[in-house]
C-alpha positions in Angstrom: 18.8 20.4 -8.7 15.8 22.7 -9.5 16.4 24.1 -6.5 19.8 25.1 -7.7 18.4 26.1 -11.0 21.0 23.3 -12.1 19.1 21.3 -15.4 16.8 18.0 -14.6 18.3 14.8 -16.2 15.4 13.1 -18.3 16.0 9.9 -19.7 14.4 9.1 -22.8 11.8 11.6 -24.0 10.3 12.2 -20.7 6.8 10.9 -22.0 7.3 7.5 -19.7 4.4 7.0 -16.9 4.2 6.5 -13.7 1.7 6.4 -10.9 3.6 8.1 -7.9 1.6 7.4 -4.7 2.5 9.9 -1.5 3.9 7.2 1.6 1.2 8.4 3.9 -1.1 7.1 1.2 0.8 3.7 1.3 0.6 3.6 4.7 -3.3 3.9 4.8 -3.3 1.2 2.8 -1.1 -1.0 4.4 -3.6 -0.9 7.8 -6.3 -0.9 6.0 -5.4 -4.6 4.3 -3.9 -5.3 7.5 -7.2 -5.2 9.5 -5.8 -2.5 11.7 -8.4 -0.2 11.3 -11.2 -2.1 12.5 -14.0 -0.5 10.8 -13.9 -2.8 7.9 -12.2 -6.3 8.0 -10.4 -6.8 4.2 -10.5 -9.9 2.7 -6.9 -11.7 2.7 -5.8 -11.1 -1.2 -3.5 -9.3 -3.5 -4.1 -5.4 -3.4 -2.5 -2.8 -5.6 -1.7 0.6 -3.9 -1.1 3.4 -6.1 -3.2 6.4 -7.6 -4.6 5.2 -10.6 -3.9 7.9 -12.4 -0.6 8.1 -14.7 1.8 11.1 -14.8 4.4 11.7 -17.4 8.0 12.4 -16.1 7.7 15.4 -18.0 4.6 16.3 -16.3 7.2 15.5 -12.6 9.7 17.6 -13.7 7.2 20.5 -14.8 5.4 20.6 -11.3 9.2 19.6 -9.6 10.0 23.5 -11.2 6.9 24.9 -10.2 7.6 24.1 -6.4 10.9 25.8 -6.9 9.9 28.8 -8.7 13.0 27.4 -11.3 13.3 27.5 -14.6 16.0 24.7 -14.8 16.5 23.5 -18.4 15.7 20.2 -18.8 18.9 17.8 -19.9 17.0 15.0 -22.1 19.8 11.7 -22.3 19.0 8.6 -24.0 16.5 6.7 -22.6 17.9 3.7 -19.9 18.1 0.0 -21.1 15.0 -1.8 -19.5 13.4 1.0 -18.1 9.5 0.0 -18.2 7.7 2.9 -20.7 4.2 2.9 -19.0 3.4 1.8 -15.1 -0.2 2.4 -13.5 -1.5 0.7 -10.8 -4.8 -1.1 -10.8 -6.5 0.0 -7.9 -10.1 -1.0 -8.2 -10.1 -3.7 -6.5 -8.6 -2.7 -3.4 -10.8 0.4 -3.9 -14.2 -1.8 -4.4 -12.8 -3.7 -1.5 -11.8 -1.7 0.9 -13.1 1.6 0.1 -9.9 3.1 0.0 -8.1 5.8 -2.8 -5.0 8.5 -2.5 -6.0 11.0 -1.3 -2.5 12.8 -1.9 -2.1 14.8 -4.6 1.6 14.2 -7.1 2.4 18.2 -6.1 1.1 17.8 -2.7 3.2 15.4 -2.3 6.1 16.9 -3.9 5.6 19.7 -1.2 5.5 17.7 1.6 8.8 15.8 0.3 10.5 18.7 0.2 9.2 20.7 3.1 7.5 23.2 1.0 
């Protein structure tokens, strides 16, 4: 849509978190725990993966624009029934554990999703 210049649907007042984690992070994580990089063994458990750190929507749609160069208006509908307001991952234990964080960045990522 930004692409397009076309508006950005935000549901609710856009101030809703979220920690978006890049897949290549995930995936680090995932053979870390796994004990497929041998380096470290991890203790069997329950890890989070994530960044840690919380980005607003609006903050995602302001950096989705900036990749595009767009100046898309952004289309603000009522917010969805259910939707959780705040979400952030506890990673310090995984990060004591295993000495692992994200190293990918929410607009690196966003780059990298869309080829830019």
């Amino acid at each position: 849509m930004a692409r397009d210049g076309r508006a950005l649907t935000v549901f609710g007042d856009g101030l809703q978190t979220r920690d978006f984690v890049y897949v290549s992070d995930v995936v680090d994580a995932y053979i870390r725990a796994a004990g497929l990089e041998r380096e470290k063994m991890i203790p069997h458990g329950v890890y989070n993966t994530g960044t840690g750190k919380s980005s607003t929507i609006l903050e995602l749609a302001n950096v989705i624009r900036e990749i595009f160069g767009s100046s898309s208006e952004l289309q603000f509908l009522p917010g969805r029934h259910g939707d959780i307001l705040h979400s952030l991952a506890r990673v310090d234990k995984f990060r004591k554990t295993a000495g692992w964080s994200a190293r990918v960045s929410l607009l690196e990522g966003l780059r990298k999703t869309v080829g830019q």
